[in-house]
N, CA, C and O of each residue as an XYZ file, in Angstrom:
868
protein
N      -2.947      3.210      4.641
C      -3.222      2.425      3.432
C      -2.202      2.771      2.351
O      -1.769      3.924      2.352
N      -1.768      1.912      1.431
C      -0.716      1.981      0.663
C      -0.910      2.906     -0.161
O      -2.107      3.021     -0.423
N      -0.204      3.678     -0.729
C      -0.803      4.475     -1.936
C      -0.251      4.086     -3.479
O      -0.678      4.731     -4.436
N       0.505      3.237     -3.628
C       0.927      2.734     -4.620
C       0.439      1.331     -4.780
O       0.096      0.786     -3.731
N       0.334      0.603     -5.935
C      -0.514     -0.647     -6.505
C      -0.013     -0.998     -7.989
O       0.599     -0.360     -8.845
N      -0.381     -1.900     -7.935
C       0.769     -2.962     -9.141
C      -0.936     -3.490    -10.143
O      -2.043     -3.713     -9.655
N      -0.691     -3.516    -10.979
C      -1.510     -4.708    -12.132
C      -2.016     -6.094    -11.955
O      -3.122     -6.624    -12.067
N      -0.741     -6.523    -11.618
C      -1.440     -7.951    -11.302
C      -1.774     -9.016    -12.060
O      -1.165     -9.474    -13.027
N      -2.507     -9.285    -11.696
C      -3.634    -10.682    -13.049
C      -4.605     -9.690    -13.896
O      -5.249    -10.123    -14.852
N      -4.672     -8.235    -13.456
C      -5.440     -7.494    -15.032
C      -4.750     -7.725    -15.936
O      -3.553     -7.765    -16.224
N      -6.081     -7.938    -16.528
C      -5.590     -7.537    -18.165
C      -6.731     -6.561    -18.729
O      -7.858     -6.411    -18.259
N      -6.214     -5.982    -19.763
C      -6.442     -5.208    -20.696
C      -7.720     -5.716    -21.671
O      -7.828     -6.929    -21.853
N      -8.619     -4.867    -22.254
C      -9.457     -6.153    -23.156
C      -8.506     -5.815    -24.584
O      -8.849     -6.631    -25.439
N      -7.516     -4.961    -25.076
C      -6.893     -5.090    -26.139
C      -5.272     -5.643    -25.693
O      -4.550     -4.784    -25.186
N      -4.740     -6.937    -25.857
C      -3.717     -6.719    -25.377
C      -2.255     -6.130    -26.001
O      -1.217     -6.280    -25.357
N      -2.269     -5.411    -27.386
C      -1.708     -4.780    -27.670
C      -1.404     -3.672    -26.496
O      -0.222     -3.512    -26.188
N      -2.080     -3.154    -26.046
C      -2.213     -2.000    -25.134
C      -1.374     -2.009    -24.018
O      -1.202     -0.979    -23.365
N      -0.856     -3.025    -23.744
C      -0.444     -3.448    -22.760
C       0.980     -3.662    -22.775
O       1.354     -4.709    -23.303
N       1.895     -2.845    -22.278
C       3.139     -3.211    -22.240
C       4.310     -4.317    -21.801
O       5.446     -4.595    -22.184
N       3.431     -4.764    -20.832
C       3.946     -6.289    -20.109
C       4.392     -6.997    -20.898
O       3.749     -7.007    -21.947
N       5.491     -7.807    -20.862
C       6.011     -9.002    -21.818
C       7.199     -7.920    -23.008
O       8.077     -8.470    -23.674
N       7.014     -6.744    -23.037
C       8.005     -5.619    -23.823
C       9.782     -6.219    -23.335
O       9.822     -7.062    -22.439
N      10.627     -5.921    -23.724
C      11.830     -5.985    -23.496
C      12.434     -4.904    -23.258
O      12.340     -3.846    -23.881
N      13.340     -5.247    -21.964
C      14.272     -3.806    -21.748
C      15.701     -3.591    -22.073
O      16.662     -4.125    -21.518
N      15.711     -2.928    -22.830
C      17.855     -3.052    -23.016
C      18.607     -2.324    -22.333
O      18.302     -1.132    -22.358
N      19.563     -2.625    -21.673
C      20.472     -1.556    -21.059
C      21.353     -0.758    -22.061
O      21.081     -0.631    -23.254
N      22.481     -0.218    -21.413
C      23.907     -0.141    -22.133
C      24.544     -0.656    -23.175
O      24.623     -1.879    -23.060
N      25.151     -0.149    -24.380
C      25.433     -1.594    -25.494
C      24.588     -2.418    -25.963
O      25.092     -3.423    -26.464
N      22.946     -2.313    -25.987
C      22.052     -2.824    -26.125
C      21.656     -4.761    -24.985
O      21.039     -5.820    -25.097
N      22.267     -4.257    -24.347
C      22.269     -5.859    -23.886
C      21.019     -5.550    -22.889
O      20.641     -4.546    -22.286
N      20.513     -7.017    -23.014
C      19.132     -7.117    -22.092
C      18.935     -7.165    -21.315
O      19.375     -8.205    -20.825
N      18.245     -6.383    -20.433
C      18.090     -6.829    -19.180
C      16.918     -7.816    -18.478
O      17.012     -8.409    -17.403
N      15.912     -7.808    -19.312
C      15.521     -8.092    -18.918
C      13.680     -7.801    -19.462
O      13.563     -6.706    -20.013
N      12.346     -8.612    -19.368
C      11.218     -7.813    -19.436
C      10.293     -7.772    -18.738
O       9.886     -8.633    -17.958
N       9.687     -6.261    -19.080
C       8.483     -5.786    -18.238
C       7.697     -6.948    -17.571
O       6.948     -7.529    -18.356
N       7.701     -7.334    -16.516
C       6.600     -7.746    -15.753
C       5.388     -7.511    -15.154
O       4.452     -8.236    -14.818
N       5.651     -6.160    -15.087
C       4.527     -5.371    -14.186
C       4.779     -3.625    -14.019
O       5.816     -3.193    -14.522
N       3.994     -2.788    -13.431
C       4.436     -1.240    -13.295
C       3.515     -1.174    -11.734
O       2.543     -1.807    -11.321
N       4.400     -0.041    -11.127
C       3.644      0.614    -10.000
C       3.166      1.636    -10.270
O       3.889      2.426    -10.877
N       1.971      1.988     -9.988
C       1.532      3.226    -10.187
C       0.572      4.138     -8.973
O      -0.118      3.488     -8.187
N       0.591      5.468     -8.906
C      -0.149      5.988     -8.086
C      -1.691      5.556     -7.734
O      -2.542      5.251     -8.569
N      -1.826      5.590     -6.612
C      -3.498      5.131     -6.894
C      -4.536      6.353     -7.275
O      -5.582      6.204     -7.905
N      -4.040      7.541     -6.777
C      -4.657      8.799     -7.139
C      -4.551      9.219     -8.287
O      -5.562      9.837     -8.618
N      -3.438      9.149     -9.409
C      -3.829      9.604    -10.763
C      -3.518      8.338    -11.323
O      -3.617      8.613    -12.519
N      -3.292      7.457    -11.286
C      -3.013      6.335    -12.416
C      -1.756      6.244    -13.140
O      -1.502      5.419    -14.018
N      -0.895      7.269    -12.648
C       0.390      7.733    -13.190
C       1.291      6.628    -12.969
O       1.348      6.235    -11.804
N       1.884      6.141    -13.674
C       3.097      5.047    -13.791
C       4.424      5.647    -13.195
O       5.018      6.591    -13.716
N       4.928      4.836    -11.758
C       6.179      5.608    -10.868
C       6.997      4.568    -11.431
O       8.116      5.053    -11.266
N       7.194      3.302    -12.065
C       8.564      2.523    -11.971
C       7.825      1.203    -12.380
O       6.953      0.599    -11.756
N       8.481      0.869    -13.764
C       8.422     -0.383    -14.340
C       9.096     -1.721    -13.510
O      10.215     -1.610    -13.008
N       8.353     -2.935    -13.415
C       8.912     -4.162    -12.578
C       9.572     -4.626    -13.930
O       9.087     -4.546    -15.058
N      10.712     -5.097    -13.575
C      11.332     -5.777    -14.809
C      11.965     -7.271    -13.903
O      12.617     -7.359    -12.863
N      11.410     -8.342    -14.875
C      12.120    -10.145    -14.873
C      12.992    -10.259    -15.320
O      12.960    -10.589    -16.505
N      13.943    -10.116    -14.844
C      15.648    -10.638    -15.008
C      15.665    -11.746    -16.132
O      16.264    -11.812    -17.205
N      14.748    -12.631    -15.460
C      14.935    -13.956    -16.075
C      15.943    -15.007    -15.413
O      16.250    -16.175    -15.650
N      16.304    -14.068    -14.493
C      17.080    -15.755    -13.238
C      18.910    -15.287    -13.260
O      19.817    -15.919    -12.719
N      19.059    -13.673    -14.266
C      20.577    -13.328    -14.094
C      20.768    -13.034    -12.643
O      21.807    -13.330    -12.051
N      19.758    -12.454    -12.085
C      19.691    -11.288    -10.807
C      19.397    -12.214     -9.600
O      18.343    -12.849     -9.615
N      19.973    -12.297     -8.895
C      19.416    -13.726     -7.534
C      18.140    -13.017     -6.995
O      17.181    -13.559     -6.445
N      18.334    -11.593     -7.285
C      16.423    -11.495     -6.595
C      15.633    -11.704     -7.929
O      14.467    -12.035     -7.714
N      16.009    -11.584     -9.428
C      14.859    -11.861     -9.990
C      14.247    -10.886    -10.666
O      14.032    -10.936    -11.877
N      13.982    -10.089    -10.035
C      12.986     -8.200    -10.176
C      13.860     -7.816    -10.030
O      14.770     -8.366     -9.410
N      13.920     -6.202    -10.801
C      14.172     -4.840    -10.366
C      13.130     -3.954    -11.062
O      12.395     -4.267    -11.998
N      13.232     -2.590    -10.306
C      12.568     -1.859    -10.855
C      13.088     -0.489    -11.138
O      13.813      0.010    -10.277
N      12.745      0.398    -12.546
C      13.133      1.439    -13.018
C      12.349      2.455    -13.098
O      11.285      2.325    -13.703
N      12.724      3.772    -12.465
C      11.435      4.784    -12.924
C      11.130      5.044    -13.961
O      11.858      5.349    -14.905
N       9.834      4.946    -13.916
C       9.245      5.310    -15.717
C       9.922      6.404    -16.260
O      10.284      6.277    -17.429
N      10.213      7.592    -15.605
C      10.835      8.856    -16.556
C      11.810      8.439    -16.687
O      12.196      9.046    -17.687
N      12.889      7.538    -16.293
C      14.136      6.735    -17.210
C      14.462      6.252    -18.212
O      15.537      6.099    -18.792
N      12.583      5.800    -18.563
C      12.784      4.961    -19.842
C      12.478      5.214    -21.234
O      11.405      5.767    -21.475
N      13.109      4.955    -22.021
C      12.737      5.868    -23.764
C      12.873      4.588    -24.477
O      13.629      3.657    -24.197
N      11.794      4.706    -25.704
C      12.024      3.862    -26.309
C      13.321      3.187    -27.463
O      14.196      3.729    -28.139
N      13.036      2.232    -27.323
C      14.060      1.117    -27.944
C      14.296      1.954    -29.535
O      13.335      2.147    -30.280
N      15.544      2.342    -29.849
C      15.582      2.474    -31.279
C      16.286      1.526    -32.036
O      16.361      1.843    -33.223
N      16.862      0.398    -31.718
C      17.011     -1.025    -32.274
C      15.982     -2.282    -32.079
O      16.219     -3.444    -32.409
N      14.563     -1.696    -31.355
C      13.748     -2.940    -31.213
C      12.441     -2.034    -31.455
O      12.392     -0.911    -30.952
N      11.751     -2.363    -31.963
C       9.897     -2.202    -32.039
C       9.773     -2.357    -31.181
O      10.192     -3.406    -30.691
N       9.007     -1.265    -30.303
C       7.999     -1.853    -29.501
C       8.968     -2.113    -27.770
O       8.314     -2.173    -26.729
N      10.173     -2.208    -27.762
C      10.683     -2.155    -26.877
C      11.389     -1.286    -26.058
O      11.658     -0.245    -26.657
N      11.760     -1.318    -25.001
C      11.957     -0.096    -24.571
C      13.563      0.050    -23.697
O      13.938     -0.987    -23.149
N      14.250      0.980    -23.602
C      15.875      0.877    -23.342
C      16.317      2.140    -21.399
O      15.813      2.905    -20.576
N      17.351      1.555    -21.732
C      17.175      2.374    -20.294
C      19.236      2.792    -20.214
O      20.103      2.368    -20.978
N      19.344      3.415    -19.409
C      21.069      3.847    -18.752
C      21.252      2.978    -17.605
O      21.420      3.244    -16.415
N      21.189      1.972    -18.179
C      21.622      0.696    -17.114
C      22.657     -0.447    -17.403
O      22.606     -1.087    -18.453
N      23.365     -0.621    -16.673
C      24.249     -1.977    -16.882
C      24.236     -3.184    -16.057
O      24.347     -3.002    -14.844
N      24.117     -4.421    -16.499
C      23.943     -5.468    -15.307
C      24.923     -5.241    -14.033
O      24.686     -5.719    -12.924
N      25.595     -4.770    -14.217
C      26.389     -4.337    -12.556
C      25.654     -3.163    -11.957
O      25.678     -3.042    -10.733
N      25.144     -2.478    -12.536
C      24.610     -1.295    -11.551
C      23.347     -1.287    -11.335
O      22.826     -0.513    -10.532
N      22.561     -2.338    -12.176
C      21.421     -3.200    -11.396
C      21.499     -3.970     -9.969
O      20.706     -3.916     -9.029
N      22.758     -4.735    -10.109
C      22.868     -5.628     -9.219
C      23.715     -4.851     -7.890
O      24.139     -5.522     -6.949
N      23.887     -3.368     -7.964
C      23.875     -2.602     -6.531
C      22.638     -1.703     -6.378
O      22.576     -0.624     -5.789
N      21.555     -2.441     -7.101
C      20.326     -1.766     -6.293
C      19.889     -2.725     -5.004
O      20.270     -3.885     -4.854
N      19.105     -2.077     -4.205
C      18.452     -3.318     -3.103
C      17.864     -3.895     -3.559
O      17.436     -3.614     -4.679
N      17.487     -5.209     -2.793
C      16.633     -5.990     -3.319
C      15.644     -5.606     -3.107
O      15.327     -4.961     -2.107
N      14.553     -6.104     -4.517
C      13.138     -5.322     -4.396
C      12.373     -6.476     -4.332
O      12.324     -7.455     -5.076
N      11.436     -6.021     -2.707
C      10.676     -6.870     -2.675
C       8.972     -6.302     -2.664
O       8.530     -5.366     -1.999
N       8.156     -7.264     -3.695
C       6.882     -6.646     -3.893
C       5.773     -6.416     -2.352
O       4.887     -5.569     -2.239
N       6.176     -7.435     -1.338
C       5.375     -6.713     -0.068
C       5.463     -5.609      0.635
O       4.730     -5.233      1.550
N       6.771     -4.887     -0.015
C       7.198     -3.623      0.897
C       5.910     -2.248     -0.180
O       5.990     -1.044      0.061
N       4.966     -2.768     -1.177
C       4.085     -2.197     -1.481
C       3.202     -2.044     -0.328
O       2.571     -1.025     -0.045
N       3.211     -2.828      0.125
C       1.661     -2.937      1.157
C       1.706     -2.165      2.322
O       0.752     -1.919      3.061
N       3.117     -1.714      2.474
C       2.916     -0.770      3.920
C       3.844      0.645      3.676
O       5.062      0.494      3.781
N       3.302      2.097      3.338
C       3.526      3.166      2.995
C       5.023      3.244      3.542
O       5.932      3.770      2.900
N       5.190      2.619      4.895
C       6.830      3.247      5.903
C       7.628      2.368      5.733
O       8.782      2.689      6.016
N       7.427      1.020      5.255
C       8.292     -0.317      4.241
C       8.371      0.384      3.193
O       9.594      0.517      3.169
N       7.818      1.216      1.856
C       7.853      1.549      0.816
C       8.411      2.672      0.842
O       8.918      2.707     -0.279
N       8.765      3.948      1.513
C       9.042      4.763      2.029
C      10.730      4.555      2.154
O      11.574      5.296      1.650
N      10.970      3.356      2.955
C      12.365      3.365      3.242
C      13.414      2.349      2.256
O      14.627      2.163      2.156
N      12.302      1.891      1.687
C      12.802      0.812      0.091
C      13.151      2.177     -1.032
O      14.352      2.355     -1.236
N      12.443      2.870     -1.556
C      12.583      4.142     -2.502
C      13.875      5.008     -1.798
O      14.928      5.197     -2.406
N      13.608      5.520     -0.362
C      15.138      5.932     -0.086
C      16.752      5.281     -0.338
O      17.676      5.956     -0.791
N      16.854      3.901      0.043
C      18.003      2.664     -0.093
C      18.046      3.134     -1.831
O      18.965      3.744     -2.377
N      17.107      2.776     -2.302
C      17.203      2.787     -3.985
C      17.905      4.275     -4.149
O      19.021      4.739     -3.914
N      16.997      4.639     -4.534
C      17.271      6.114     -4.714
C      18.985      6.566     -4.672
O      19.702      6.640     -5.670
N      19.338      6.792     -3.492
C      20.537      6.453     -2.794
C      21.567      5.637     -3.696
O      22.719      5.768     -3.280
N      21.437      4.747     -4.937
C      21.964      3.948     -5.715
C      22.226      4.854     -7.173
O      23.142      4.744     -7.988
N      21.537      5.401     -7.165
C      21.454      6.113     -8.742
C      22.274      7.595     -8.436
O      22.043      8.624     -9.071
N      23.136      7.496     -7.487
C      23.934      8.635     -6.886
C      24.987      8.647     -7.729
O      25.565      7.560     -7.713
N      25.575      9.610     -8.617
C      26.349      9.629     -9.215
C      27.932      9.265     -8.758
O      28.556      9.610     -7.754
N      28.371      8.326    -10.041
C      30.110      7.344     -9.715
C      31.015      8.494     -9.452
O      30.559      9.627     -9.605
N      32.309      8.320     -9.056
C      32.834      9.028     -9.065
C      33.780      9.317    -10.849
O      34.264     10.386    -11.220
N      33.777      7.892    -11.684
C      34.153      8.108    -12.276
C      33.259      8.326    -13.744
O      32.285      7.674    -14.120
N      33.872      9.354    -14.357
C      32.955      9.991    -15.656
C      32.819      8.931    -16.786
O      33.542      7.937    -16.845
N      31.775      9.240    -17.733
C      31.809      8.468    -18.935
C      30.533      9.238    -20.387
O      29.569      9.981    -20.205
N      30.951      8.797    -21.411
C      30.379      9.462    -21.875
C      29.002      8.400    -21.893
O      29.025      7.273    -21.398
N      27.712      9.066    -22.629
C      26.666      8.168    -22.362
C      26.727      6.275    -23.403
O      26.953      6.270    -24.613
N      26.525      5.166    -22.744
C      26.534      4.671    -23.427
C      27.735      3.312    -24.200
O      27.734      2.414    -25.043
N      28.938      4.216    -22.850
C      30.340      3.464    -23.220
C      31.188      3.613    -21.756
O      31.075      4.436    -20.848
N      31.773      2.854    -21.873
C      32.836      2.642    -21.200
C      34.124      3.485    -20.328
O      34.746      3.374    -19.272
N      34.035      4.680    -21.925
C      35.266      5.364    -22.048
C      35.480      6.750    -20.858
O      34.844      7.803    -20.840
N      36.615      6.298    -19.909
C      36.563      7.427    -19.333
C      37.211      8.648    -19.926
O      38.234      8.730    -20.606
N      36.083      9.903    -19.364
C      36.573     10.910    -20.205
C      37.027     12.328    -18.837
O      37.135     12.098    -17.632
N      37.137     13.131    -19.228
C      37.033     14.478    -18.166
C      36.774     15.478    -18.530
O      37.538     15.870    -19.413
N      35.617     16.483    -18.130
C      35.239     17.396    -19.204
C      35.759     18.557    -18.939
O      36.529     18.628    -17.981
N      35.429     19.880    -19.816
C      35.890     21.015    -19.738
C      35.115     21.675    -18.705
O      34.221     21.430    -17.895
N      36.209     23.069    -19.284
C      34.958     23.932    -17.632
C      33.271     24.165    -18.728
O      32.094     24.246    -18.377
N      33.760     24.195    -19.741
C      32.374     24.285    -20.676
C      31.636     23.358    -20.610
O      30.464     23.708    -20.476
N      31.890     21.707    -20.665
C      30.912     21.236    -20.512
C      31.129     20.643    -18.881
O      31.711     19.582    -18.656
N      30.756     21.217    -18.180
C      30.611     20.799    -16.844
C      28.793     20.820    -16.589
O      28.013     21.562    -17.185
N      28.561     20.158    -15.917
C      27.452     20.253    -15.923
C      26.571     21.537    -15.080
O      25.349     21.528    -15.230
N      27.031     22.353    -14.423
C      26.513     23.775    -14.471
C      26.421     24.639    -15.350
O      25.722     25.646    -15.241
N      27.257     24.291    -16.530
C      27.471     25.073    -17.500
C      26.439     24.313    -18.779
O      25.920     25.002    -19.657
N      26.289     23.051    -18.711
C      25.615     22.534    -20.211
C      24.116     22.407    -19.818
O      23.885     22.171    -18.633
N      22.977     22.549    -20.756
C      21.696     22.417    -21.131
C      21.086     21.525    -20.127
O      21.774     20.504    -20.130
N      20.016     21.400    -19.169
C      19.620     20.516    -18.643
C      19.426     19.756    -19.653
O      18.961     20.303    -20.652
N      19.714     18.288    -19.709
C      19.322     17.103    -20.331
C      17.615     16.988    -20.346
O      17.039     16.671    -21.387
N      16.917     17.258    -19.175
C      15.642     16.831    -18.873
C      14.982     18.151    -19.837
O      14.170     18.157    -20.762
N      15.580     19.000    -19.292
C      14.784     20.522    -20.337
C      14.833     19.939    -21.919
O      14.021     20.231    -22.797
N      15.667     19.294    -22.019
C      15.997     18.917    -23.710
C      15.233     18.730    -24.176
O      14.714     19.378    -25.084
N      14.834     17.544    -23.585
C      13.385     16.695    -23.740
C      13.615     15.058    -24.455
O      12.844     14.129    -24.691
N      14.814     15.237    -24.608
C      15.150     14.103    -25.477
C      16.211     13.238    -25.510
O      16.982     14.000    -24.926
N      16.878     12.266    -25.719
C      17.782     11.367    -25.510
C      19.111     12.016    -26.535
O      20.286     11.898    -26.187
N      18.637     12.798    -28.008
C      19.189     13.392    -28.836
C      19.888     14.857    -28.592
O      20.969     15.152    -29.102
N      19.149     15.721    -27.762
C      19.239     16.475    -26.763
C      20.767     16.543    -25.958
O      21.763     17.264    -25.892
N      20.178     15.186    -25.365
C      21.205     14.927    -24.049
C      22.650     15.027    -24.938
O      23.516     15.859    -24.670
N      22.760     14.073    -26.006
C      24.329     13.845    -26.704
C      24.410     15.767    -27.217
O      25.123     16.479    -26.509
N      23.774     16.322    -28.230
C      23.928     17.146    -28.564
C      24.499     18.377    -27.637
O      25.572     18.920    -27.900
N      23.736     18.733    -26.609
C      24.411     19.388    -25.060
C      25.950     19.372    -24.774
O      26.772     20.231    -24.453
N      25.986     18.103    -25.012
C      27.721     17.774    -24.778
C      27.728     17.115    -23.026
O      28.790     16.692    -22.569
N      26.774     17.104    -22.396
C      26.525     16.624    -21.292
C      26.992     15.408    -21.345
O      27.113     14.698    -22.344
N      27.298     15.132    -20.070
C      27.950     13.392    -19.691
C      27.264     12.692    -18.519
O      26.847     13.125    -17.444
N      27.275     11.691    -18.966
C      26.774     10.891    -17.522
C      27.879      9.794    -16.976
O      28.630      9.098    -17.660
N      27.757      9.847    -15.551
C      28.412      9.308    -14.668
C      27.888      7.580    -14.153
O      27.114      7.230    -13.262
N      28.631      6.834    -15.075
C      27.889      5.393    -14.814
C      26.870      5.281    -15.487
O      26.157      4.304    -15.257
N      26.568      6.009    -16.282
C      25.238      5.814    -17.250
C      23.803      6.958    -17.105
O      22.839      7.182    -17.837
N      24.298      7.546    -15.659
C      23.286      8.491    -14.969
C      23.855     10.243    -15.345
O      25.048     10.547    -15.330
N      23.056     10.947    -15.571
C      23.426     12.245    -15.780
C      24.205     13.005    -14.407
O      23.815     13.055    -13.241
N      25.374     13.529    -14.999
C      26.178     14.048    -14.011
C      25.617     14.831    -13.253
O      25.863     14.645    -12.062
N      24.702     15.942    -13.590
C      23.859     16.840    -12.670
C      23.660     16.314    -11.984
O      24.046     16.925    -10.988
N      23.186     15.287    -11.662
C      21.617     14.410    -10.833
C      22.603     13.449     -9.710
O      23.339     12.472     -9.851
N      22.067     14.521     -8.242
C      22.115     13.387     -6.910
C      21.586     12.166     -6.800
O      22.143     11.078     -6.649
N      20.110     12.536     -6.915
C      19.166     11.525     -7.134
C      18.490     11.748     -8.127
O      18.428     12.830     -8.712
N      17.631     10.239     -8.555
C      16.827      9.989     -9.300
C      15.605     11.003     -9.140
O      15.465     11.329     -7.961
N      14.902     11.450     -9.801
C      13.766     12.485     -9.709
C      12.506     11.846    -10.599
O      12.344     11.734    -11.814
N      11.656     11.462     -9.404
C      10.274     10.557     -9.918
C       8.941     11.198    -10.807
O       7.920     11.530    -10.203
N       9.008     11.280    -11.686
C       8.171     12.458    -12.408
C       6.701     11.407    -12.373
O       6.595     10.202    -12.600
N       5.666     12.445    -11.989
C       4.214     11.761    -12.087
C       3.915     11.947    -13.774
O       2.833     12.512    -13.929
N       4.186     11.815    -14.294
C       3.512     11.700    -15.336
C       5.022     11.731    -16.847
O       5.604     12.604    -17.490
N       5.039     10.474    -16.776
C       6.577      9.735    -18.078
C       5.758      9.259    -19.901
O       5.721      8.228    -20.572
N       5.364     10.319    -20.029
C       4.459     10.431    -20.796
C       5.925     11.113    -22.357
O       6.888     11.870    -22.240
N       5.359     10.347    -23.615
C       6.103     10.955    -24.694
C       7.576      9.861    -24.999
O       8.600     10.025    -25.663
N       7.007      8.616    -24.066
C       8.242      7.581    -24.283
C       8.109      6.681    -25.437
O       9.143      6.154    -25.847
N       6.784      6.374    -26.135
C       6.606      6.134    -27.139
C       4.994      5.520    -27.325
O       4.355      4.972    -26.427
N       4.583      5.732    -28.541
C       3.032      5.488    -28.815
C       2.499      4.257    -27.837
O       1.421      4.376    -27.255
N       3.239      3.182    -27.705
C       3.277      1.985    -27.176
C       2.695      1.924    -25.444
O       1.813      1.258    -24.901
N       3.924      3.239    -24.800
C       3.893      2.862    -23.631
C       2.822      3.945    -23.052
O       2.330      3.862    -21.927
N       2.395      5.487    -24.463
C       1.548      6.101    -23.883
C      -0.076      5.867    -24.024
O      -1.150      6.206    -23.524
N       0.421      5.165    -24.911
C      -1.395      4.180    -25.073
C      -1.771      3.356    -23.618
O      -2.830      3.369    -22.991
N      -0.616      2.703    -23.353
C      -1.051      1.891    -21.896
C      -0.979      2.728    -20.552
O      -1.574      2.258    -19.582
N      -0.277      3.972    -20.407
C      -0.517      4.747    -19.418
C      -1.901      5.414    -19.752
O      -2.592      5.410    -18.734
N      -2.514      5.956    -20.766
C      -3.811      6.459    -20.909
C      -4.935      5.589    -20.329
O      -5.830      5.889    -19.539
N      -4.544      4.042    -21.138
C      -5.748      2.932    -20.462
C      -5.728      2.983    -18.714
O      -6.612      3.148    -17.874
N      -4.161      2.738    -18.637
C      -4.675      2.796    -17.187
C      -4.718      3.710    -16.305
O      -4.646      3.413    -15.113
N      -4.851      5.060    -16.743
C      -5.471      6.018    -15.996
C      -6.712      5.983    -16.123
O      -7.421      6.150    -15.131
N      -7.290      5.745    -17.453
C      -8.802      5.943    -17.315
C      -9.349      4.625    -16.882
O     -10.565      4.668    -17.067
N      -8.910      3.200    -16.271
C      -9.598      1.975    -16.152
C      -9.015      1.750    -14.176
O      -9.255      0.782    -13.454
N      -8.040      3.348    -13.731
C      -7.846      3.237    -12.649
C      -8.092      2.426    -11.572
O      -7.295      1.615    -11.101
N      -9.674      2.749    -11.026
C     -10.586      2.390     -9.919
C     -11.026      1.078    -10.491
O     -11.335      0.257     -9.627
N     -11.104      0.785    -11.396
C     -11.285     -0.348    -11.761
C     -10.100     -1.435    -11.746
O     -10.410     -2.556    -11.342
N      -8.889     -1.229    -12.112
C      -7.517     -2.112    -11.794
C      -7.597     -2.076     -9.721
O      -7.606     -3.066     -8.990
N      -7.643     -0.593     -9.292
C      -7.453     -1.045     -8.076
C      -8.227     -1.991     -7.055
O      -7.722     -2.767     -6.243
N      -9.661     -1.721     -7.306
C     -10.636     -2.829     -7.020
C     -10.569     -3.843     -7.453
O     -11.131     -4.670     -6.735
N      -9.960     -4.411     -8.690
C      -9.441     -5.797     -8.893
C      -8.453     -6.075     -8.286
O      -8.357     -7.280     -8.051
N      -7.470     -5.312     -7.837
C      -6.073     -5.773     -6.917
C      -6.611     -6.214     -5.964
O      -6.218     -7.342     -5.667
N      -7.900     -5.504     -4.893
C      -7.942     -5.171     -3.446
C      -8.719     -6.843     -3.448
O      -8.342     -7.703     -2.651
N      -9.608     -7.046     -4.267
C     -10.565     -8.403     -4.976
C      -9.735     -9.574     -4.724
O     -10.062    -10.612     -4.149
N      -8.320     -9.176     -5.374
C      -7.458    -10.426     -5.376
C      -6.944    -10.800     -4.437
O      -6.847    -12.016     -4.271
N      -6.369     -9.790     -3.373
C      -5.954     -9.356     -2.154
C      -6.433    -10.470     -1.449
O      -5.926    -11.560     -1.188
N      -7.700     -9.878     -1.156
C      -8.996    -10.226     -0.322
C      -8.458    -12.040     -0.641
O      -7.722    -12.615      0.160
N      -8.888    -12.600     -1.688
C      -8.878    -14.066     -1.999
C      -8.156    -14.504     -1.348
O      -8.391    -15.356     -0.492
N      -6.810    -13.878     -1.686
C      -5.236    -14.775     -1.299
C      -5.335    -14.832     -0.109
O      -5.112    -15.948      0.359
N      -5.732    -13.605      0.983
C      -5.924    -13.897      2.210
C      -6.512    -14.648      2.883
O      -6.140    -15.102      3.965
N      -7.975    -14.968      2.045
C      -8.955    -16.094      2.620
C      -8.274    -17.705      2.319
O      -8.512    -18.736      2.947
N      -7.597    -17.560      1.444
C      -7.110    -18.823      0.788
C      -5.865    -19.000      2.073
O      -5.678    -20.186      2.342
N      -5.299    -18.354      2.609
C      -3.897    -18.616      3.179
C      -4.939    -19.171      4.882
O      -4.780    -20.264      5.427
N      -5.791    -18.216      5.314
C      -6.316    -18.869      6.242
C      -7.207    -19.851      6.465
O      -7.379    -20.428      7.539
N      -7.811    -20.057      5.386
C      -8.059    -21.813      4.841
C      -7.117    -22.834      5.160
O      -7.309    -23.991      4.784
């Protein structure tokens, strides 16, 4: 049985609470795109990776970002920004939402991905273009974990660099259960839906159920 599960047709009874319909900015502030949906654990309610709607740039349409990627927007209310550029979206795989439904489809979709957020060969500082090359000081064995920082302010201050937009340390992406402290917005709606859990997933399994009876109709 799957262990991950999507939202869906829930809703929220406040829909402030609810992050869906939010906007995401990449790099240079340009858009990528907004929240459609989130995956989350079925065992804690923990948010693994925001679905984001292209809006028709992307020929698949979707992508998705891990929640500990994302910090909030400091040129938008309420919205939220990421170390992404429309080209390094468009060398993720295509994400397709049925590879939820079977643990060893979902399993080998997160590896392909994953595998993408592998650091470029060529350096940059966060945010731009500009190639740079660092010292033996700021190499990244030598500078502050970014993640220990705790902060996006952190990261620049360190002197740390990221490679394509991704922190030079980092092979892979590292899926944190719990992306909590990204802003009032998005930790209000991870709280709801940890505590309205069993209740979102029994409405998924509800809906499930329908579509199936409806297709063999």
């Amino acid at each position: 049985m799957a262990q991950y599960g999507m939202l869906r047709d829930y809703r929220f009874t406040e829909a402030a609470e609810d992050i869906r319909g939010a906007k995401l900015y990449g790099l240079k502030n340009e858009k990528l795109g907004t929240i459609d949906d989130v995956i989350f654990d079925h065992s804690t309610g923990s948010i693994l990776y925001v679905v984001v709607d292209t809006g028709g740039w992307l020929s698949t349409k979707k992508f998705i970002v891990p929640a500990d990627r994302l910090r909030g927007s400091i040129e938008h209310a309420d919205d939220f920004a990421v170390d992404l550029n429309k080209a390094q979206v468009e060398s993720f795989p295509p994400y397709n939402e049925s590879d939820l439904e079977s643990d060893e489809q979902w399993s080998d979709y997160e590896g392909k991905y994953r595998s993408k957020w592998k650091a470029d060969p060529v350096m940059h500082r966060e945010g731009t273009d500009r190639n740079i090359t660092p010292t033996t000081q700021q190499m990244p064995s030598n500078s502050p974990s970014p993640r220990a920082a705790g902060s996006t302010e952190a990261i620049k201050d360190s002197g740390a660099f990221t490679q394509g937009g991704f922190a030079a340390s980092t092979d892979t992406v590292e899926i944190s259960q719990s992306a909590n402290g990204i802003g009032p917005r998005w930790d209000t709606f991870q709280n709801r839906l940890r505590e309205r859990r069993k209740e979102v997933i029994n409405t998924g399994r509800n809906q499930s159920a329908a579509d199936t009876y409806r297709k063999a109709s």
